[in-house]
C-alpha positions as CSV (number, residue, x, y, z in Angstrom):
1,X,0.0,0.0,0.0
2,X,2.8,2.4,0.5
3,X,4.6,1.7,-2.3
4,X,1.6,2.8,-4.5
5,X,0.2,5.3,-2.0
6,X,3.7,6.9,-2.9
7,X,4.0,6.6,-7.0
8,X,0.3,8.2,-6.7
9,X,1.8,11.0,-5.0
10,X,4.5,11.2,-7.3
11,X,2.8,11.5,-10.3
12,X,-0.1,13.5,-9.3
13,X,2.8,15.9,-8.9
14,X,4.9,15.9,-11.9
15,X,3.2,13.1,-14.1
16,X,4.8,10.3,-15.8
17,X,8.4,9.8,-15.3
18,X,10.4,10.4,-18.1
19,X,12.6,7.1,-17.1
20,X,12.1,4.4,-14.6
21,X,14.9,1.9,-13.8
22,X,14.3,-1.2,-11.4
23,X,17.0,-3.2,-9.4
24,X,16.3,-6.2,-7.6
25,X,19.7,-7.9,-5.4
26,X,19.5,-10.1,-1.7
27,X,15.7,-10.1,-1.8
28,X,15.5,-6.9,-2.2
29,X,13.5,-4.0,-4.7
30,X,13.8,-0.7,-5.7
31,X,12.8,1.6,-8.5
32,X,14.3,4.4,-9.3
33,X,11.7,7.5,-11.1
34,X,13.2,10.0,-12.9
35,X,11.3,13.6,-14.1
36,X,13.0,16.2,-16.6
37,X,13.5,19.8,-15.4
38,X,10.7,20.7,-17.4
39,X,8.5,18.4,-15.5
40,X,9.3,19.3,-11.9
41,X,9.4,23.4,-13.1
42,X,12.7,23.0,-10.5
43,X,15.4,24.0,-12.7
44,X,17.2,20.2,-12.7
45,X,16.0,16.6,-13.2
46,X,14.8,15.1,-10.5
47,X,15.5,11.5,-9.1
48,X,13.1,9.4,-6.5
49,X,13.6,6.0,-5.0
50,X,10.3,4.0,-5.0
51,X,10.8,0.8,-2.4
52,X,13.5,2.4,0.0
53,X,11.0,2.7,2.9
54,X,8.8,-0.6,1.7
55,X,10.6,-2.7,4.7
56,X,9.9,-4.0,8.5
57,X,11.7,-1.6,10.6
58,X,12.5,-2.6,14.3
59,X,12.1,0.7,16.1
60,X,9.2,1.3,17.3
61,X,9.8,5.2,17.2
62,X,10.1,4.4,13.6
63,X,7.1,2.9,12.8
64,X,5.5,5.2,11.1
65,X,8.3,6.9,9.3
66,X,9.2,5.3,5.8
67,X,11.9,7.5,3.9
68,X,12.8,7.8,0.3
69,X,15.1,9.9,-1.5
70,X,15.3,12.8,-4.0
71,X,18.4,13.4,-6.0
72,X,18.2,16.9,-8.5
73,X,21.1,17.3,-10.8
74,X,21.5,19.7,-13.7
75,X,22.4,18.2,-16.4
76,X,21.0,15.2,-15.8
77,X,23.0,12.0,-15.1
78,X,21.3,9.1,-15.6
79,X,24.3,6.7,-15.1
80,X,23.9,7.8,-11.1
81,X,20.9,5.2,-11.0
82,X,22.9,2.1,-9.6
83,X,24.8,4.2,-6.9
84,X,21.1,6.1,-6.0
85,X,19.4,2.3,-5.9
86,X,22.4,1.4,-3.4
87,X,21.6,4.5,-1.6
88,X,17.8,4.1,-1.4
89,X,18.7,0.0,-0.4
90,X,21.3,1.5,2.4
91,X,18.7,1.5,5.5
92,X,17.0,-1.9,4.7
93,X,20.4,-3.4,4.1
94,X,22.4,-2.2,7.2
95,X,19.3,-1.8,9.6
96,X,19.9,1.6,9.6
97,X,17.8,4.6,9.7
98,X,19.2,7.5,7.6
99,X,18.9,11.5,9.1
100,X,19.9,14.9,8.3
101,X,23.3,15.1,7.7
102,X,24.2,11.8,7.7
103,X,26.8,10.5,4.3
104,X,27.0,7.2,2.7
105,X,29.7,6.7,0.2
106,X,29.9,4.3,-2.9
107,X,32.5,2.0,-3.6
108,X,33.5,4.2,-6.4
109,X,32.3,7.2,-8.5
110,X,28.6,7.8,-8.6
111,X,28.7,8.1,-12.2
112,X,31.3,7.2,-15.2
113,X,32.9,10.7,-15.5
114,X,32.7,12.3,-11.9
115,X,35.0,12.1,-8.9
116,X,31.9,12.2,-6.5
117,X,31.7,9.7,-4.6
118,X,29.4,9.9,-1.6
119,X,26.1,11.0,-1.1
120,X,25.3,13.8,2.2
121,X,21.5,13.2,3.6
122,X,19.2,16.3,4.3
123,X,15.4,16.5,5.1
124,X,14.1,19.1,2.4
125,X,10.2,19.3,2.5
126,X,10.4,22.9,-0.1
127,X,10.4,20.1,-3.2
128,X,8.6,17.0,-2.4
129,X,6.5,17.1,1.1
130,X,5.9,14.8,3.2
131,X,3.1,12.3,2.4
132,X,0.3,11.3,4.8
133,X,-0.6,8.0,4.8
134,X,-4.5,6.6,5.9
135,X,-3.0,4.4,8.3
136,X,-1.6,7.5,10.2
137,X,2.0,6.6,9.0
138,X,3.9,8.8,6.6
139,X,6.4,8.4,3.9
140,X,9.5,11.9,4.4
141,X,11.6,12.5,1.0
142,X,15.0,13.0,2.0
143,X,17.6,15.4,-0.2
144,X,20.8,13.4,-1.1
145,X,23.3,15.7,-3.1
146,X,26.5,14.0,-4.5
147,X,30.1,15.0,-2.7
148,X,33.2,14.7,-4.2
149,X,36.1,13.4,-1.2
150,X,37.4,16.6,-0.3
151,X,33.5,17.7,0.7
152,X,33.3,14.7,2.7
153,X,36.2,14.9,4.5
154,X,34.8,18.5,5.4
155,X,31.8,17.5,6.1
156,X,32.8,15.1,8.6
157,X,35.5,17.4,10.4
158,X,32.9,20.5,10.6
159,X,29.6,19.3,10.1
160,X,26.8,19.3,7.4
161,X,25.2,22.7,8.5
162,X,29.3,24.4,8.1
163,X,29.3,22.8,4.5
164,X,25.8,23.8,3.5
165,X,26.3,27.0,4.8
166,X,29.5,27.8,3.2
167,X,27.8,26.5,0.1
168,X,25.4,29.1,0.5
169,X,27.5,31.8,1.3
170,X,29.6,31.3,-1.6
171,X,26.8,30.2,-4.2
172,X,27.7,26.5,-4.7
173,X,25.6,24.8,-7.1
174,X,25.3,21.5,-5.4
175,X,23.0,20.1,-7.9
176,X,25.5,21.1,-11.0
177,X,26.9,17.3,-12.0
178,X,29.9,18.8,-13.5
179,X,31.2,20.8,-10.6
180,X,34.6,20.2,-8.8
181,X,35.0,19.9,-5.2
182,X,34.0,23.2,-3.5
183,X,35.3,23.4,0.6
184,X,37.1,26.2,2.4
185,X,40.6,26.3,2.7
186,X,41.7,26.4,6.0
């Protein structure tokens, strides 16, 4: 039920997907939905897991919170579909429970062609809200925006808010999927 309550959401927002990808691995499923930027009206193609939030979780604090991810990127890469599945798998595989903040890294780049190689976690509600479910549960979108090393390594020593905020500060387009590596030198 939450798996479609979800799609329906989705595309009573932006319509059909442009692409949809599936990945199935250790008895596990997960599609990945992808709009245009003319589709969303948000400036950059726009990525959603569909199945990251479709398992058992143990905490009962948790039992009413299902997650799935959002990933905007302009130009759009659609090569980053294997690392985002892996992504949107993380917290049914490890038994985790993904916040703001939080990284997960890949085994190698999240695309042929870039040196980015993590993804950092934030709650964003501005481009996908939350969705109420019947049952009283709800499924959250979380933000994951691609890092190259060098931003993780920041990120870990100072914190996501310092990154983000320096990102800000100095106009970082985080979404742009040819950028370099943007951190303070200190």
């Amino acid at each position: 039920m939450m798996r479609e309550s979800t799609q329906t959401y989705l595309l009573s927002r932006w319509g059909k997907p442009t692409r949809t990808a599936e990945f199935e691995g250790q008895g596990l499923s997960i599609e990945i939905l992808k709009w245009d930027a003319e589709a969303t009206g948000e400036g950059v193609d726009i990525y959603v897991t569909l199945g990251s939030g479709g398992g058992p979780l143990e905490d009962a604090t948790t039992a009413k919170h299902r997650s799935e991810f959002l990933l905007g990127l302009h130009p759009g890469q659609d090569d980053v579909v294997s690392s985002f599945a892996a992504l949107g798998l993380y917290e049914r595989k490890n038994g985790a429970i993904l916040k703001n903040g939080d990284t997960v890294p890949s085994d190698g780049p999240l695309w042929p062609g870039t040196e980015m190689m993590a993804f950092l976690i934030l709650e964003q509600e501005a481009i996908i809200p939350k969705l109420q479910l019947p049952d009283g549960s709800h499924v959250h979108f979380l933000q994951a925006i691609p890092l190259h090393e060098s931003e993780l390594v920041f990120k870990r020593s100072h914190g996501a808010e310092a990154l983000m905020g320096w990102w800000e500060s100095n106009m970082v387009p985080f979404w742009d999927s040819g950028r370099g590596p943007a951190v303070p030198n200190f």
